[in-house]
N, C-alpha and C positions, 0 to 999 in steps of 0.2 A: 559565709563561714567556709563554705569549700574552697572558693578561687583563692583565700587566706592561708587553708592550712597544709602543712607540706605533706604530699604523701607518705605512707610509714616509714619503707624502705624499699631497697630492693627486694624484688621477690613478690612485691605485690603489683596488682594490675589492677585499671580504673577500668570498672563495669559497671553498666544499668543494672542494677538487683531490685527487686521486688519494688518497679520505677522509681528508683533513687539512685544518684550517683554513688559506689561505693568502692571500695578498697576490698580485693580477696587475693586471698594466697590460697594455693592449691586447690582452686574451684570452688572457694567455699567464702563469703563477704567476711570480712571481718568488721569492717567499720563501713557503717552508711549514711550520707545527710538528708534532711527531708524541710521542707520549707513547706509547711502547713499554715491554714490561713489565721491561727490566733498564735503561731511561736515558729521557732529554726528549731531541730532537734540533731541531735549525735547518734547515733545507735552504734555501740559499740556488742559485740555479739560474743563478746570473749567472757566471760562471767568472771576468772581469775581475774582481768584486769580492773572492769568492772567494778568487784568486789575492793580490791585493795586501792580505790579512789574513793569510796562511799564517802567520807567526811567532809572532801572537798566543794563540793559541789551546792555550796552554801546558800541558799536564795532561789535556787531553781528548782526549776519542777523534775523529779528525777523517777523511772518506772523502771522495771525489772532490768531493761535493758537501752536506756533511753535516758539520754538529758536534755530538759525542754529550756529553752530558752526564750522568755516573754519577748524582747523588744533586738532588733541584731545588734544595737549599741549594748546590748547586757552579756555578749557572750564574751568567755573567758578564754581567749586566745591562746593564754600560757596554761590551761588547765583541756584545752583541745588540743596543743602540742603536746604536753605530756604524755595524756590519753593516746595518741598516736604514737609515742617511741615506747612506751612499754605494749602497746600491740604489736609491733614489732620485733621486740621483744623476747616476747611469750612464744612460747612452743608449745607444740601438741595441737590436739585436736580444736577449733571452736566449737560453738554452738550453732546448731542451722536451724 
Protein backbone atom coordinates (compact mmCIF):
# COMPACT_ATOMS: atom_id res chain seq x y z
CA UNK A 1 0.00 0.00 0.00
CA UNK A 2 2.74 2.42 0.57
CA UNK A 3 5.01 1.86 -2.66
CA UNK A 4 1.12 2.36 -4.23
CA UNK A 5 0.08 5.52 -2.57
CA UNK A 6 1.22 9.03 -3.52
CA UNK A 7 2.58 11.19 -1.04
CA UNK A 8 0.09 13.92 0.33
CA UNK A 9 1.89 16.94 -1.07
CA UNK A 10 4.34 19.10 -0.85
CA UNK A 11 5.28 19.99 2.51
CA UNK A 12 5.36 16.75 3.69
CA UNK A 13 8.41 14.48 4.45
CA UNK A 14 8.74 10.51 4.41
CA UNK A 15 9.93 9.47 8.17
CA UNK A 16 10.40 6.37 10.34
CA UNK A 17 7.59 7.21 13.10
CA UNK A 18 6.84 5.10 15.76
CA UNK A 19 8.77 2.13 13.20
CA UNK A 20 6.44 2.72 10.42
CA UNK A 21 7.00 4.57 7.34
CA UNK A 22 5.08 7.85 7.63
CA UNK A 23 4.11 11.15 6.00
CA UNK A 24 4.73 14.52 8.55
CA UNK A 25 4.45 18.18 8.10
CA UNK A 26 5.94 20.26 10.41
CA UNK A 27 7.56 17.50 12.73
CA UNK A 28 4.59 16.02 13.44
CA UNK A 29 3.20 12.33 11.26
CA UNK A 30 0.29 12.77 9.91
CA UNK A 31 -0.37 9.54 8.02
CA UNK A 32 1.46 6.19 8.79
CA UNK A 33 1.60 2.43 7.23
CA UNK A 34 2.05 -0.48 9.34
CA UNK A 35 2.14 -4.27 7.87
CA UNK A 36 1.13 -6.41 10.89
CA UNK A 37 1.09 -9.91 10.76
CA UNK A 38 -3.00 -10.60 10.46
CA UNK A 39 -3.76 -7.08 8.20
CA UNK A 40 -1.87 -3.70 6.25
CA UNK A 41 -3.21 -0.76 8.25
CA UNK A 42 -3.47 3.40 7.51
CA UNK A 43 -3.16 5.53 10.42
CA UNK A 44 -4.26 8.62 9.62
CA UNK A 45 -3.66 10.96 12.81
CA UNK A 46 -5.61 13.82 11.73
CA UNK A 47 -9.16 13.16 13.63
CA UNK A 48 -10.91 16.04 11.21
CA UNK A 49 -10.00 13.99 8.43
CA UNK A 50 -10.65 10.86 9.92
CA UNK A 51 -13.91 11.86 11.08
CA UNK A 52 -15.33 13.12 7.79
CA UNK A 53 -14.49 9.47 6.00
CA UNK A 54 -16.20 7.44 8.87
CA UNK A 55 -18.88 5.91 6.33
CA UNK A 56 -16.44 4.89 3.75
CA UNK A 57 -14.59 2.57 5.01
CA UNK A 58 -17.10 -0.23 4.50
CA UNK A 59 -15.92 -3.92 5.48
CA UNK A 60 -12.79 -2.94 7.31
CA UNK A 61 -11.66 -2.98 10.44
CA UNK A 62 -11.59 0.70 11.43
CA UNK A 63 -10.10 2.04 15.29
CA UNK A 64 -9.83 5.52 16.57
CA UNK A 65 -7.39 6.35 14.35
CA UNK A 66 -6.70 3.30 12.18
CA UNK A 67 -7.89 1.35 8.91
CA UNK A 68 -7.27 -2.35 8.98
CA UNK A 69 -7.16 -3.95 6.02
CA UNK A 70 -7.52 -8.21 6.18
CA UNK A 71 -5.87 -9.28 2.86
CA UNK A 72 -3.57 -6.34 0.56
CA UNK A 73 -5.96 -7.46 -2.37
CA UNK A 74 -8.81 -5.72 0.02
CA UNK A 75 -7.26 -2.36 0.25
CA UNK A 76 -9.06 0.53 -1.27
CA UNK A 77 -6.62 2.54 -3.24
CA UNK A 78 -9.18 5.33 -4.21
CA UNK A 79 -10.24 5.57 -0.54
CA UNK A 80 -6.22 5.70 0.46
CA UNK A 81 -5.89 8.45 -2.02
CA UNK A 82 -8.55 10.38 -0.89
CA UNK A 83 -7.47 9.91 2.76
CA UNK A 84 -4.22 11.32 1.50
CA UNK A 85 -5.45 14.80 -0.46
CA UNK A 86 -7.71 15.80 2.23
CA UNK A 87 -4.52 15.33 4.74
CA UNK A 88 -3.14 17.50 2.71
CA UNK A 89 -5.64 19.49 2.84
CA UNK A 90 -6.34 20.03 6.28
CA UNK A 91 -4.79 22.68 8.31
CA UNK A 92 -3.91 23.15 11.74
CA UNK A 93 -2.63 21.26 14.28
CA UNK A 94 -2.77 17.04 14.20
CA UNK A 95 -3.04 14.70 16.61
CA UNK A 96 0.49 13.29 18.28
Amino acid sequence: MYERAPPPAQGFTEVMAYGMPAYQRGGVAEVAFASQEQCVSLYVMRGDVHNAFAERPVGQGVGKSCLRFRRPGSVDLDLVSDLLRATAAASGPAAQ
